[in-house]
C-alpha positions in Angstrom: 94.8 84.0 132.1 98.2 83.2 133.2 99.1 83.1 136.9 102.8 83.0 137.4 104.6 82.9 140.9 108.3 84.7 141.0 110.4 83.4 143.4 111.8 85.2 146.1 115.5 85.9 146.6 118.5 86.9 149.2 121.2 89.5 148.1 123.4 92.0 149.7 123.1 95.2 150.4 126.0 97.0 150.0 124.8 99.9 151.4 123.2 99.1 154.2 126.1 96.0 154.3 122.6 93.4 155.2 121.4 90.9 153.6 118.0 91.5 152.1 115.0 88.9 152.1 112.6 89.8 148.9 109.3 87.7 149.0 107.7 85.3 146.4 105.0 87.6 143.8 102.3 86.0 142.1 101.5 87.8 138.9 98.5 87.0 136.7 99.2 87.9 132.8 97.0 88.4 129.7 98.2 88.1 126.4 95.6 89.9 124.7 94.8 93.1 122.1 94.7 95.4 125.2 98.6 94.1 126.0 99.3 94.2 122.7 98.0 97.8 122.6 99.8 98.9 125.8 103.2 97.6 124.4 103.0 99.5 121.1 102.0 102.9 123.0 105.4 102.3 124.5 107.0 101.3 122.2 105.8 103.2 118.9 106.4 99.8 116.9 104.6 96.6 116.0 104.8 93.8 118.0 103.6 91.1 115.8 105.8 90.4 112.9 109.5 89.0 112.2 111.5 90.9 114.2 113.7 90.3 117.0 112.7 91.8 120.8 114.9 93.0 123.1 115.3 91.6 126.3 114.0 94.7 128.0 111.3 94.6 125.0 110.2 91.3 126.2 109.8 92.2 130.3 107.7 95.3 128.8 105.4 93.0 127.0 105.4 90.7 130.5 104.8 93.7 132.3 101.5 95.2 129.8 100.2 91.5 130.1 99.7 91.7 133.7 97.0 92.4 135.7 98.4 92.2 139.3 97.9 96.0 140.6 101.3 97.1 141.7 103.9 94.9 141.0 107.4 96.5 142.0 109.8 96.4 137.8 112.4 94.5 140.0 110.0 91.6 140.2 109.6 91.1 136.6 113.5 91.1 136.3 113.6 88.0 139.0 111.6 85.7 136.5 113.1 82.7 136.2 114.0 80.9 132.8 111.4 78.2 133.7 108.9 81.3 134.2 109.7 82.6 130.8 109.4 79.2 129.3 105.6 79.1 131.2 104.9 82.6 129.6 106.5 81.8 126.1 103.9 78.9 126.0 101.4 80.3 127.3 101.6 83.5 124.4 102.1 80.5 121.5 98.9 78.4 122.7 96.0 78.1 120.6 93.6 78.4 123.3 90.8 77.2 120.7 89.3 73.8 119.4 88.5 75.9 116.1 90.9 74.7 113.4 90.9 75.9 109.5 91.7 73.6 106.2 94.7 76.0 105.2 94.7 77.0 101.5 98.2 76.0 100.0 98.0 78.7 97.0 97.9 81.3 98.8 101.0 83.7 99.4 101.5 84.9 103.2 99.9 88.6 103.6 102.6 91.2 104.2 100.3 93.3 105.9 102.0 94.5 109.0 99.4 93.5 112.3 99.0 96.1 114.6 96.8 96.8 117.4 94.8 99.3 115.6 94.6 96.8 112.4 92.9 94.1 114.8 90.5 96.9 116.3 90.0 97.8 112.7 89.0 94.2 112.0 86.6 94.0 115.3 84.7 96.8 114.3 83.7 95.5 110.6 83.0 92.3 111.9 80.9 93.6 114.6 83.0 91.7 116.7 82.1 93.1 120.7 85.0 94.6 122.5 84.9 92.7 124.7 86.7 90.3 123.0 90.1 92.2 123.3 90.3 91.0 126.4 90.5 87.6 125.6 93.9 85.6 124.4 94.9 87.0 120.6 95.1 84.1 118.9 91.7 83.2 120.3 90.9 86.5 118.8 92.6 85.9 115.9 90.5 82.9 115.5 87.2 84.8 116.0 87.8 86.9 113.3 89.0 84.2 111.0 86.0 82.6 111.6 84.2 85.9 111.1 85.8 86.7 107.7 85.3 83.0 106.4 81.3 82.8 107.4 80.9 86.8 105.8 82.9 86.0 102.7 80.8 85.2 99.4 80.8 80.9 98.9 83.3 79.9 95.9 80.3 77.3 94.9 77.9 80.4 94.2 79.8 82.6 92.2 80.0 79.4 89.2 76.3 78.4 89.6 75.7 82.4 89.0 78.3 82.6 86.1 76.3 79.5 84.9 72.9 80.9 85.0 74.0 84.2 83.7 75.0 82.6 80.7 71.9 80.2 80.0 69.9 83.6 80.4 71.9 85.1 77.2 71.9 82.2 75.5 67.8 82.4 76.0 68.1 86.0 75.2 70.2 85.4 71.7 67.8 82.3 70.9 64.9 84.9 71.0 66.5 87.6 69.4 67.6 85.3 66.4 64.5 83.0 66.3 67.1 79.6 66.4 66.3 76.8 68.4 70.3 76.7 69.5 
């Protein structure tokens, strides 16, 4: 979690012709599946992936991440560039000691992420939902992890070729009555 304090301002009314006082907000953000999910129910798009975001886009996203009950929309237009820099770190962090020994074969997937994808993933994985409240790429490191300990070892499919092999060779030995 993220906690993030706006700072207040002082413009004029023209209306009223005063000057109005707005207060300092503290808001406390998530970047997580369920923020991720909230955005693309708005949004009808996915958020992970190459393309640009809007300004407005981005204080959408700002706004699903938090979880300060009843912050005013003006308040997330105040942030400052310093708070932006403070979220934009906080969303890129890898919040997890867990590293992997990258293949450099392998071809990037093209498989467009989505919310329902990474739910998708949880559930095969058995992964508990509770997890989707944690930070994604913590997530995304769960189910990395996941994938890599469920997946078959590259060691055991040779020594298998291998013995499959020595069994037909037995088999043919037999068959033929040769000693090799």
């Amino acid at each position: 979690m993220l906690i993030i304090n706006v700072p207040g301002s002082e413009f004029y009314d023209d209306t009223s012709e005063e000057f109005v006082t707005v207060g300092e907000a503290q808001l406390e953000l998530e970047h997580s599946l369920v923020s991720l999910s909230k955005w693309e129910s708005i949004w009808e798009k996915p958020f992970l992936g190459k393309g640009d975001k809007t300004t407005e886009e981005v204080l959408a996203y700002i706004q699903c991440m938090c979880l300060t009950p009843n912050i005013p929309p003006e308040v997330f237009a105040r942030l400052s560039k310093d708070n932006l820099e403070t979220i934009n770190t906080y969303i890129n962090a890898k919040m997890t000691a867990t590293w992997f020994r990258e293949a450099t074969s392998s071809a990037p997937s093209r498989e467009i992420i989505t919310a329902e994808l990474i739910y998708y993933w949880m559930v095969t994985l058995t992964i508990p939902f509770e997890c989707e409240t944690w930070h994604l790429e913590r997530l995304f490191t769960l189910i990395k992890v996941c994938s890599l300990k469920n997946s078959p070892k590259k060691g055991t499919a040779r020594h298998g070729e291998a013995q499959r092999r020595t069994q037909l060779n037995e088999e043919r030995k037999a068959m033929y009555k040769s000693a090799g």
